[in-house]
N, C-alpha and C positions, 0 to 999 in steps of 0.2 A: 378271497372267495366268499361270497355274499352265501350267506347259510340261510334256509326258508325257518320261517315260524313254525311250522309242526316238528321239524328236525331241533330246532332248540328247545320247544318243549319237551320234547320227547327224551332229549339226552339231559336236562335238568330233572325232571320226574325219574328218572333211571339213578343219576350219581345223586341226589338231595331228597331223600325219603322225608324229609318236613315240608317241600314245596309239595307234596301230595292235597295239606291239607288246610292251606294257606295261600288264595288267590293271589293277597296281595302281595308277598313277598313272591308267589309268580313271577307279575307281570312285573315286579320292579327288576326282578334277574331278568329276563327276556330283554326289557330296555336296556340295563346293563350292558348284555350280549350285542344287543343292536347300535349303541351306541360305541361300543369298542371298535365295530364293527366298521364306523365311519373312521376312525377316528378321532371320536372326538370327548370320550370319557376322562381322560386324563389331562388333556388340556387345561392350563393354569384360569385362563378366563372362562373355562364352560361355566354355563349360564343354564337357568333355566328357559329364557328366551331361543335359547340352543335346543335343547329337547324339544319343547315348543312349537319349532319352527322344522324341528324335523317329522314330527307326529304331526304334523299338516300335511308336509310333504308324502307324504305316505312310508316314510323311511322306517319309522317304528312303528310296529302294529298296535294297533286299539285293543284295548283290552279286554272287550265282548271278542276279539277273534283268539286271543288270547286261550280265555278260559273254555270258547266252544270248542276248541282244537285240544284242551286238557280234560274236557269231559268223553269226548270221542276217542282220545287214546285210552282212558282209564275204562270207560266201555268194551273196544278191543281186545286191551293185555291187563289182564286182572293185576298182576306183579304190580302194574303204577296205581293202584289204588288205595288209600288210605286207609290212617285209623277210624277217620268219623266215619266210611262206607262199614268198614266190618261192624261198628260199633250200630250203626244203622241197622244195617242186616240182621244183629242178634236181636234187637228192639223189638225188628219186625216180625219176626219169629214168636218174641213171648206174646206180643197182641194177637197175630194169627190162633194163636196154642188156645190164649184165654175167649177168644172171640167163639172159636170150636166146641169147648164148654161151656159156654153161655148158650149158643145155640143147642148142646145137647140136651143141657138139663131146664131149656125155656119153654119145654114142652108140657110140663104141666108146673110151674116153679110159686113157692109160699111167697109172701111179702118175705119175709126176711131173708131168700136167699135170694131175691130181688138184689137185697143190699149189700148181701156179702159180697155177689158176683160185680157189682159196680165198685166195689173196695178193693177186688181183686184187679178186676184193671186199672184204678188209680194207681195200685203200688208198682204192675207193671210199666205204668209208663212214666214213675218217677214221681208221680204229685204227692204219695203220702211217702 
């Protein structure tokens, strides 16, 4: 039974919480899947002219459909999303916070807290 690409991403991102956040170990499990699929993963002479010649074929999916079909499930069902999204998300939260008090207090601000509030967002976003 020939299984579609969204259906194997889907149950990869579901059983392997580290292809969340790791394209390429992705799409190499997907061709994996694709390739067991023919038959042809375990064969003594597979080749790479073998995969190859199947990713012409259209047998294994390209890896741009790949990743748009694991962006669009992690968009759908928050559970397949990773640590770099959470990690992302809290980031975007401290520059929103500090970007709020900058704007609050840029309404009449000294040179020097000019500098502090630019010191405060370097540290929020990792550079100091």
């Amino acid at each position: 039974m020939k299984l579609n690409s969204k259906a194997i991403v889907e149950e990869l991102l579901t059983s392997r919480a580290e292809l969340r956040d790791n394209d390429i170990r992705l799409c190499v499990e997907v061709w994996k899947r694709q390739a067991e699929e023919y038959g042809v993963f375990h064969l003594p002479n597979n080749s790479t002219g073998v995969f190859f010649g199947m990713l012409l074929d259209g047998k294994i999916t390209m890896s741009d459909t790949i990743l748009r079909i694991r962006r669009k499930l992690q968009q759908q069902y928050p559970h397949l999303r990773g640590y770099k999204y959470e990690r992302r998300q809290r980031s975007q939260k401290k520059v929103v916070d500090s970007m709020e008090t900058i704007s609050a207090e840029s309404a009449n601000p000294s040179y020097s807290t000019k500098f502090h509030l630019l010191d405060e967002v370097e540290k929020t976003l990792g550079f100091k």
